[in-house]
Backbone as a printed PyTorch tensor [residue, N CA C, xyz], in Angstrom:
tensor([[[  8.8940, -12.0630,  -7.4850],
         [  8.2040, -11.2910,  -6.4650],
         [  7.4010, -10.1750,  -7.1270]],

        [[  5.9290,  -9.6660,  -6.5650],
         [  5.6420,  -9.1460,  -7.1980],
         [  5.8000,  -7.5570,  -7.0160]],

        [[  5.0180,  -6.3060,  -7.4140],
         [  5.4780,  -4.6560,  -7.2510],
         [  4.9170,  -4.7600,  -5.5510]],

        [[  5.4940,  -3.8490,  -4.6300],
         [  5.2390,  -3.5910,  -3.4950],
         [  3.5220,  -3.0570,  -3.6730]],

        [[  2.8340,  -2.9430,  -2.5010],
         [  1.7860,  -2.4220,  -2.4240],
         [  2.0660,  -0.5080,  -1.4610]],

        [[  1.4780,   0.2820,  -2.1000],
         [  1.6540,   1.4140,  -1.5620],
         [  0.3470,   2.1470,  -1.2500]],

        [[  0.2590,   2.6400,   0.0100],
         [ -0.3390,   3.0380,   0.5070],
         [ -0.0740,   4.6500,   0.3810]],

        [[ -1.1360,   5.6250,   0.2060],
         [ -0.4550,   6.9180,  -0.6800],
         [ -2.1340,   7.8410,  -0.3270]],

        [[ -1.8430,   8.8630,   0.1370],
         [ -2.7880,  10.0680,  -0.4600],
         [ -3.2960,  10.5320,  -1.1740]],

        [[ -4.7240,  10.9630,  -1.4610],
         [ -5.3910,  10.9050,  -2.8540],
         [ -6.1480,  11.6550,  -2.5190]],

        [[ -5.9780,  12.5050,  -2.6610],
         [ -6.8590,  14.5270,  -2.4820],
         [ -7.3310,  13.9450,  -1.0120]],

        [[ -8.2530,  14.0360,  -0.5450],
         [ -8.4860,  14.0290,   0.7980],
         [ -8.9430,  12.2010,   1.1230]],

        [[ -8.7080,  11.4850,   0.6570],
         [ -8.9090,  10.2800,   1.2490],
         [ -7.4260,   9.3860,   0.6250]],

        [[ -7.6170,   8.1930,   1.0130],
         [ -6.2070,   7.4850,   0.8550],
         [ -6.4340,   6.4650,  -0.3380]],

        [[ -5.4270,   5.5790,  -1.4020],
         [ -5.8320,   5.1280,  -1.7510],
         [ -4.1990,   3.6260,  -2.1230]],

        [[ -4.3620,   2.7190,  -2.5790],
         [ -3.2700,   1.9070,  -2.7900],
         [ -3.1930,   1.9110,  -4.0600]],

        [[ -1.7650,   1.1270,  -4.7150],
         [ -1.5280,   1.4000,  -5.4970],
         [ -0.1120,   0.4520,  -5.8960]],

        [[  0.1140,   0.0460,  -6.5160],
         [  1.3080,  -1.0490,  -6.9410],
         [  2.4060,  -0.4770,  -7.0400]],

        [[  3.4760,  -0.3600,  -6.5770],
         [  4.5860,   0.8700,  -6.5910],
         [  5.3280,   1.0620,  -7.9880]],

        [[  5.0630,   1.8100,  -8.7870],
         [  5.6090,   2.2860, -10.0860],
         [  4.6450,   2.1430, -10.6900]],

        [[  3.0990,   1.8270, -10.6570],
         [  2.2710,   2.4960, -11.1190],
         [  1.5650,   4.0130, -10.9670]],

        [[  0.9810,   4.4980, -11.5700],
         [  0.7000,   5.7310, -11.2320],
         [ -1.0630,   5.4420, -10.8680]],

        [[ -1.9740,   4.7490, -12.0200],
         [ -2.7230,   4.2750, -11.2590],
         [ -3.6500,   3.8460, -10.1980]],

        [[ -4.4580,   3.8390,  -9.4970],
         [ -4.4580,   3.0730,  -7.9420],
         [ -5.6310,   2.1800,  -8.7640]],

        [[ -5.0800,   1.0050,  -7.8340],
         [ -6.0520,  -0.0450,  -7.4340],
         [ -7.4690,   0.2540,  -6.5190]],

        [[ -7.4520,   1.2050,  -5.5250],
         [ -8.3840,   1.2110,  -4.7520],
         [ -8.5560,   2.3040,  -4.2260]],

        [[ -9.2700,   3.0170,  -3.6560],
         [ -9.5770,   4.1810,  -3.2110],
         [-10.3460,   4.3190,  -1.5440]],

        [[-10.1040,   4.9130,  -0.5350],
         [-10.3720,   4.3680,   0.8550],
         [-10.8390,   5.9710,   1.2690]],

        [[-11.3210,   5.5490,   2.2940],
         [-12.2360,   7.2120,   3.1460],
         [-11.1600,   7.2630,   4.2120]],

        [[-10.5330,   6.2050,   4.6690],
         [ -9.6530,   6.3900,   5.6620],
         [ -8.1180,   5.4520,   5.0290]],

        [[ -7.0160,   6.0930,   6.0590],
         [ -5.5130,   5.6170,   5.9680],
         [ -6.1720,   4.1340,   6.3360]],

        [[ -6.8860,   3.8690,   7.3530],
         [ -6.5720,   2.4980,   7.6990],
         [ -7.4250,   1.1210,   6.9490]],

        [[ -8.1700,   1.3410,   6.2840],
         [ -8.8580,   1.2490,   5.5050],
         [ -8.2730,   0.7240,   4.3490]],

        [[ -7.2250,   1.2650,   3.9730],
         [ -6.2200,   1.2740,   2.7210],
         [ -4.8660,   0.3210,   3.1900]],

        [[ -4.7380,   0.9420,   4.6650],
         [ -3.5490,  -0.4410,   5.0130],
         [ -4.2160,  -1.4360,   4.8710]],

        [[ -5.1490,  -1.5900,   5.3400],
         [ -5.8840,  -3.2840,   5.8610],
         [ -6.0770,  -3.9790,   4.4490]],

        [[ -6.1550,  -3.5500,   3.5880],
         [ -6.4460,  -3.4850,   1.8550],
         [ -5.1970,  -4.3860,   1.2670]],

        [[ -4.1770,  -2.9720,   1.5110],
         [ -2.8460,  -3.2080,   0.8710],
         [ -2.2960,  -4.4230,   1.5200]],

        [[ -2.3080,  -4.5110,   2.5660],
         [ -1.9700,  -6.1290,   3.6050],
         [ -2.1880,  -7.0060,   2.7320]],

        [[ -3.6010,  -7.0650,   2.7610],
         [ -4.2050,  -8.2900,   1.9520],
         [ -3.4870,  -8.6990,   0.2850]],

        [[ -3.4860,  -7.4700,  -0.1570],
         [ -2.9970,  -7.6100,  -1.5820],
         [ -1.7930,  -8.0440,  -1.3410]],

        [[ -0.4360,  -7.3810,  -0.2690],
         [  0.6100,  -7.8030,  -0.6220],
         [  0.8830,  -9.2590,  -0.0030]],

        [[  0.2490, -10.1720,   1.1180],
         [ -0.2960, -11.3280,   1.4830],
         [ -0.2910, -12.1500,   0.4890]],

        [[ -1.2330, -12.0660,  -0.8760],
         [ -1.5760, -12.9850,  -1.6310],
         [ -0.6910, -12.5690,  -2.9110]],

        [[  0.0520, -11.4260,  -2.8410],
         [  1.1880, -11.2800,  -4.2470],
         [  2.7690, -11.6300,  -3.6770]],

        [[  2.9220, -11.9370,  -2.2060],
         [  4.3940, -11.9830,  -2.0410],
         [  4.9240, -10.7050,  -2.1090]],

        [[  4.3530,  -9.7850,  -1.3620],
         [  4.7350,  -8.2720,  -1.4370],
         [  5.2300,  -7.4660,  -0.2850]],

        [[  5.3300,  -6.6080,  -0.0730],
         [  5.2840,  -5.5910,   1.0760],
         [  4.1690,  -4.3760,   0.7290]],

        [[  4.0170,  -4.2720,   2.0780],
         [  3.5120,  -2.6060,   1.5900],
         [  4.3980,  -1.3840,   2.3450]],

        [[  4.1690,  -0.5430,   1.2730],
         [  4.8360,   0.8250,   1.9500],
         [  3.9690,   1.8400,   2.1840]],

        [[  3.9350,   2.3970,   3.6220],
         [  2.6760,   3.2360,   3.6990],
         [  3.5440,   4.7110,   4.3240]],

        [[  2.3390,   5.5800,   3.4480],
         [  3.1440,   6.8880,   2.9000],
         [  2.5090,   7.8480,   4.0000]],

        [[  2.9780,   9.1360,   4.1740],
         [  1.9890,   9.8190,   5.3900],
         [  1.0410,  10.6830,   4.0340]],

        [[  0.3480,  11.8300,   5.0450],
         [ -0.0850,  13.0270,   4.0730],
         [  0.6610,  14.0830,   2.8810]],

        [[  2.1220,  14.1610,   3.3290],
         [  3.0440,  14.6380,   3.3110],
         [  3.6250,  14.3070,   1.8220]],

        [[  3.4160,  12.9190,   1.7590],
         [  4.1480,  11.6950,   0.5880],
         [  6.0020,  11.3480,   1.4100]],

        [[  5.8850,  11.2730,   2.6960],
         [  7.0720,  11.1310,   2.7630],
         [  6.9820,   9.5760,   3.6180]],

        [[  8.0380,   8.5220,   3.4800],
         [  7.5860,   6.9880,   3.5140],
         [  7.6030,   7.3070,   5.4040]],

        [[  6.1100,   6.4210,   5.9310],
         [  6.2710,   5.9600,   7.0880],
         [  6.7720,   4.9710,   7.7440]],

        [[  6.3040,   3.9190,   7.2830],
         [  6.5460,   2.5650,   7.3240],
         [  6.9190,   1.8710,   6.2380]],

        [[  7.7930,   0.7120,   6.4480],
         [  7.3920,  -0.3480,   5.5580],
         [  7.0890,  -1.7600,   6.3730]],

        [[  6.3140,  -2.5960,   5.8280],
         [  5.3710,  -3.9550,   6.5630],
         [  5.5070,  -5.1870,   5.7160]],

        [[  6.4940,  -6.0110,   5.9580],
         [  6.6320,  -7.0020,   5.3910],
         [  6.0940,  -8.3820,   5.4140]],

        [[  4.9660,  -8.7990,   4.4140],
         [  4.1090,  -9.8360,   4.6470],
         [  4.9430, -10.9970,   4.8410]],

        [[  4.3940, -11.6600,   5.4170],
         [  4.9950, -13.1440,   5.7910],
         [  5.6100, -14.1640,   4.3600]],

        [[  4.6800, -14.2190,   3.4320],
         [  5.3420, -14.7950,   2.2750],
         [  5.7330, -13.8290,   1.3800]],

        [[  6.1780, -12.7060,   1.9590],
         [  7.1250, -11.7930,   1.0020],
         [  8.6850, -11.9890,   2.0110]],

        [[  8.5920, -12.8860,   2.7320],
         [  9.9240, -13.1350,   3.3930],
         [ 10.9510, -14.6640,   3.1900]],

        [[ 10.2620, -15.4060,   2.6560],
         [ 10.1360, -16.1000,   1.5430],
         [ 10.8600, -16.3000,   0.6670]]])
């Protein structure tokens, strides 16, 4: 299975990021923007995503269909 996808805050816009990287993969103007992103990535890696507020404290977690599997 592969690293979760994380959805995370990045000075004033949002960005994803593979969980235990420090890194990001992508960088977004909006939160939703970055979910719809991270979906996709964790979709085609067998992942979840975990999406974080402003705060850094966990909101959700969203478990893709073949990360159930």
């Amino acid at each position: 299975m592969s690293r979760n996808q994380q959805v995370v805050r990045y000075g004033e816009r949002w960005a994803v990021r593979s969980e235990g990287n420090t890194r990001v993969t992508s960088i977004y103007d909006s939160k939703e923007e970055a979910v719809s992103e991270a979906k996709k990535i964790a979709r085609n890696t067998a992942s979840s995503v975990m999406i974080y507020s402003s705060k850094y404290n966990l909101e959700e977690t969203d478990e893709t269909e073949r990360s159930r599997f």
